[in-house]
C-alpha positions in Angstrom: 3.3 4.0 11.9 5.0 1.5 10.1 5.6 2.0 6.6 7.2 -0.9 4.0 8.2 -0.4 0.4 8.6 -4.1 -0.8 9.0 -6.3 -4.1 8.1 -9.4 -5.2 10.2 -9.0 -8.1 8.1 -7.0 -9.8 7.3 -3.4 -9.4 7.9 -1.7 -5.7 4.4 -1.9 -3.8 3.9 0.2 -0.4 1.9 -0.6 2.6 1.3 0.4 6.4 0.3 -0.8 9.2 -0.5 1.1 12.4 2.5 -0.2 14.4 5.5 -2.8 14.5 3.0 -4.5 16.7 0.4 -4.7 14.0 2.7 -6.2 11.7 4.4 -8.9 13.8 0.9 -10.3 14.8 -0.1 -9.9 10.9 2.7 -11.9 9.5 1.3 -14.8 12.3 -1.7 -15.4 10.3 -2.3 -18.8 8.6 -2.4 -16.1 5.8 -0.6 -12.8 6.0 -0.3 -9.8 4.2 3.1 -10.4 2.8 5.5 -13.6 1.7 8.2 -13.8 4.3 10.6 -13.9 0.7 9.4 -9.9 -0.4 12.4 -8.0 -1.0 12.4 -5.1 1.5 13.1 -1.7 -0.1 12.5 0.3 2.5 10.9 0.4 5.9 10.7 3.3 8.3 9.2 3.7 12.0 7.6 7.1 12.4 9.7 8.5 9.6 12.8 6.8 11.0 14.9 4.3 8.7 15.0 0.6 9.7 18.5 -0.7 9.1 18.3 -4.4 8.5 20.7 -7.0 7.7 18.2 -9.3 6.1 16.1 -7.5 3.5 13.5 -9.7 3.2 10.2 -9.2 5.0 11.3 -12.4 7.7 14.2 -10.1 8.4 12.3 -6.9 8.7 9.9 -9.6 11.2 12.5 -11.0 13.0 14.3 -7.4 13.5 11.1 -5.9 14.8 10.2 -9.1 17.2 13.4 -9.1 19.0 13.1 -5.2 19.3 9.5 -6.1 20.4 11.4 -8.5 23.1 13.7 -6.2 24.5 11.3 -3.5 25.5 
């Protein structure tokens, strides 16, 4: 389970999907969930906390495909 607390300079909104997977191939779409400019509060994996450099939802994207990648 992926969970993402985000902003788009407004108040924090939360959503899930069911995997990193499920996001990656979301944020493909024509349209997608989120604007790759979102300001990433928080993201975890399973409970675990995603470290990113880029706190944006194209870095959470581009952290989770290269992960995606390497497996």
């Amino acid at each position: 389970m992926l969970e993402i607390v985000y902003t788009d300079g407004g108040e924090p909104a939360e959503i899930s999907y069911a995997s990193a997977k499920d996001f990656v191939a979301n944020q493909q779409l024509e349209v997608p969930d989120l604007e790759d400019y979102y300001v990433v509060v928080d993201a975890t994996i399973n409970g675990k906390p995603i470290e990113l450099e880029d706190k944006t939802i194209l870095g959470l994207y581009n952290f989770l495909e290269s992960q995606e990648r390497s497996e």
